[in-house]
ZAMARGU-4260 file (C-alpha; in steps of 0.2 Angstrom, whole numbers, plus 5000, padded with zeros to 4 digits):
<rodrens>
0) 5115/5449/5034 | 5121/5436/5047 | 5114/5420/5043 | 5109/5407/5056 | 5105/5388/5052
5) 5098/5377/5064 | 5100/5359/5062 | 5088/5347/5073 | 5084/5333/5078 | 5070/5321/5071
10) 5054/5332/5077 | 5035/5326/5069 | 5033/5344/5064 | 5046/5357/5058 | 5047/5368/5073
15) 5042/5352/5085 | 5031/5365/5094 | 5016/5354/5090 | 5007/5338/5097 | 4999/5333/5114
20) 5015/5337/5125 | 5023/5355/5118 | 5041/5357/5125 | 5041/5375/5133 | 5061/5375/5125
25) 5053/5371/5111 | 5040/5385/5111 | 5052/5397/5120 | 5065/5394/5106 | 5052/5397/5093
30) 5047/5414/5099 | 5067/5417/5100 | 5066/5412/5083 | 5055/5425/5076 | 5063/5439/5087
35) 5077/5436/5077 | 5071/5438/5060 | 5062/5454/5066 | 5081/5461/5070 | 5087/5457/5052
40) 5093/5440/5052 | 5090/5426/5042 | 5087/5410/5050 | 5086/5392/5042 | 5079/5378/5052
45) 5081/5360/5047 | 5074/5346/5054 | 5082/5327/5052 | 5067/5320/5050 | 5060/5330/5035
50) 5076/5338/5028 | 5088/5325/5029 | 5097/5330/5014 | 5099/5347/5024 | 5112/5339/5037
55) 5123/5330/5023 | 5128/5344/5011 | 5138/5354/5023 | 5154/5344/5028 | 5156/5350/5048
60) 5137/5346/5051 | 5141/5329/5042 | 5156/5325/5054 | 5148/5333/5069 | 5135/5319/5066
65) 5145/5306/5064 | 5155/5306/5077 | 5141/5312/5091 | 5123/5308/5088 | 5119/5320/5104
70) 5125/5335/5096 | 5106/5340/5089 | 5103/5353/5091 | 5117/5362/5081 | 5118/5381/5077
75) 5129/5388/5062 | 5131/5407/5059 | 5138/5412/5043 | 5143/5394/5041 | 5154/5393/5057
80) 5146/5377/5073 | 5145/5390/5086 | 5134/5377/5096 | 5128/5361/5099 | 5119/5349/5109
85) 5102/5359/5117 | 5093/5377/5113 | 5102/5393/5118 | 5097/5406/5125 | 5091/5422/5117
90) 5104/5433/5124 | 5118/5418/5117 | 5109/5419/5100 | 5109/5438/5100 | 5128/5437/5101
95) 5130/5425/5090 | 5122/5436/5078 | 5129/5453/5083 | 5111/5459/5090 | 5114/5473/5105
100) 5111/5462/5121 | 5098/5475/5127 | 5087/5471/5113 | 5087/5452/5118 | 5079/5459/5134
105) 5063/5448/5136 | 5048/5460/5139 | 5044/5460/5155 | 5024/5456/5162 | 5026/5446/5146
110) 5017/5458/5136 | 5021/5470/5126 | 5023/5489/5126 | 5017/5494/5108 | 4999/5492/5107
115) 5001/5489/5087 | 5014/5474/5089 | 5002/5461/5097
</rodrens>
């Protein structure tokens, strides 16, 4: 199973998808999120603010840290920084994790076409 960690920065909430002012990224990325775990993968998220233990017990997130501040965002699959520095796309995430790119295909009207999935 391909494992993805996410390592932001300081948000009030976990998935910063929250407050008066909602970052569509932020929202868009959630949703991106959860399409991925529906496809089999296995996402961690970690936020500086509320898990900043998180961010010190792997030594390439550590050093990415340390040497530039603006790299949170910053996506690991399988323990390897394929990222940094703003959200990806979902197409970039699905290759990352070895998802078919067709099935990355945002559904179009915005709705979908299974009546029993919404």
């Amino acid at each position: 199973m391909t494992v993805l960690q996410i390592f932001d920065r300081p948000m009030c909430c976990s998935t910063g998808v929250c407050g008066p002012r909602v970052d569509p990224a932020l929202a868009r990325f959630a949703a991106d999120l959860e399409w991925l775990k529906s496809q089999g993968v296995m996402v961690e998220r970690y936020n500086l603010a509320q898990q900043p233990a998180a961010f010190t017990q792997h030594d390439d997130v550590k050093a990415a840290l340390m040497s530039d501040v603006a790299c949170l965002p910053l996506f690991r699959v399988d323990g390897v920084i394929v990222f940094k520095g703003k959200y990806p796309s979902r197409s970039m995430l699905a290759r990352w994790c070895g998802i078919s790119a067709t099935s990355a295909l945002p559904i179009s009207g915005g709705a979908c076409s299974d009546p029993g999935c919404c």
